[in-house]
C-alpha positions in Angstrom: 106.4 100.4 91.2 107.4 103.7 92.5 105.5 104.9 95.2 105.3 108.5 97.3 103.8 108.1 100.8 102.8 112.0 102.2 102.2 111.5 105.8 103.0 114.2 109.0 103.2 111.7 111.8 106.6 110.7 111.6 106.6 107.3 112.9 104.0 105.7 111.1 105.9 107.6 107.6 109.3 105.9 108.3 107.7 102.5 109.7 105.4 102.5 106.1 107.6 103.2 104.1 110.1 100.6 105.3 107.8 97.9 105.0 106.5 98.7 101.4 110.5 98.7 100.5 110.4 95.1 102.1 107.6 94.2 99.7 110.1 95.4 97.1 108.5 98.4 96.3 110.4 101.6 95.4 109.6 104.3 98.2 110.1 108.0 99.0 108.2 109.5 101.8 107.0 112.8 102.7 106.3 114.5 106.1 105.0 117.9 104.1 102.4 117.9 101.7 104.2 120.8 99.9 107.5 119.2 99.2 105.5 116.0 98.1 103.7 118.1 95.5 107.4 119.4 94.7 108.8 115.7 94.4 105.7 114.8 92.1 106.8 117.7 89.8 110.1 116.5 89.7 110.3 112.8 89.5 107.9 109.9 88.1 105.7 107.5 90.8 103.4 105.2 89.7 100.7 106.0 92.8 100.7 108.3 95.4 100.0 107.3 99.2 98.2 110.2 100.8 97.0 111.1 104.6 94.0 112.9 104.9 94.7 115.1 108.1 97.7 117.0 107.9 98.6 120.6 108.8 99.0 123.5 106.0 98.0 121.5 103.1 95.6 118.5 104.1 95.1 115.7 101.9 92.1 116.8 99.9 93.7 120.0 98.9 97.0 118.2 97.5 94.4 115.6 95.9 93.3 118.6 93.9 96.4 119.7 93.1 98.0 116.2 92.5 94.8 115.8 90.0 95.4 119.0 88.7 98.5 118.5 87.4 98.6 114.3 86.9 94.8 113.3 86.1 95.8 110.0 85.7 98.0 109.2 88.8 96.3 107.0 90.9 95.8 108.1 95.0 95.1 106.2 97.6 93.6 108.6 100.8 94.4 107.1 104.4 93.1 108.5 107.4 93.0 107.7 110.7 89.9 109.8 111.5 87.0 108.7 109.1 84.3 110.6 107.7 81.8 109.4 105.0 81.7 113.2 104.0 85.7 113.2 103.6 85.7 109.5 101.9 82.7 110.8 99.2 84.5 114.5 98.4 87.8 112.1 98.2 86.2 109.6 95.6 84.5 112.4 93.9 87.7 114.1 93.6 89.2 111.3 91.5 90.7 109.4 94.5 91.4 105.8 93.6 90.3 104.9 97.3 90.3 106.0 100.2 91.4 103.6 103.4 91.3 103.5 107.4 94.6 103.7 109.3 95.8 101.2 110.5 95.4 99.1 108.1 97.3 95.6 107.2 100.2 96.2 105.2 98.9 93.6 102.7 95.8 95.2 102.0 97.6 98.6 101.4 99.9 96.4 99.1 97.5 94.7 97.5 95.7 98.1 96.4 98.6 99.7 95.4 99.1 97.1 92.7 95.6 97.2 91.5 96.1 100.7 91.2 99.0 100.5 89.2 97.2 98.1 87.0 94.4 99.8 86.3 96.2 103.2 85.2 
């Protein structure tokens, strides 16, 4: 399974993206929602990992765009600050799911291969 991870904090990109390779998935992370959006135009993923609150472009605006251009690529929203409002628009949006941060790495594993399945 390919998988692109768009996240600005730094750390917790590098740190989640090194464990998902460990669970022998193949990873490419983004700090920028912009060049994320670039990569996803240029190369194939299976599911997209996506933060909610980030600078510029925030995760509901590259949902749109993501579902703008891929309909059928499965997203998963994570966010660290929670709102039902954000978690609804998200699901409305087409949003595969939408998670809390942090989060065990098996349950963002887990979901990642049942959305892979199910698209």
């Amino acid at each position: 399974m390919r998988v692109l991870v768009i996240d600005d904090e730094a750390v917790f990109l590098d740190t989640l993206v090194a464990r998902l390779k460990l669970r022998g998935l193949e990873v490419h992370g983004c700090q920028d929602a912009g060049k994320g959006l670039d990569l996803l135009k240029s190369q194939p993923f299976d599911v997209v990992v996506l933060d909610v609150s980030m600078p510029e472009i925030n995760g509901l605006e590259a949902l749109e765009m993501i579902k703008k251009e891929k309909p059928a690529l499965p997203v998963i929203l994570l966010t660290g600050h929670a709102s039902l409002a954000s978690a609804a628009r998200g699901k409305q949006m087409g949003a595969f799911d939408y998670l809390m941060k942090p989060l065990p790495i098996d349950d963002l594993t887990d979901r990642i291969e049942e959305a892979c399945q199910k698209f």
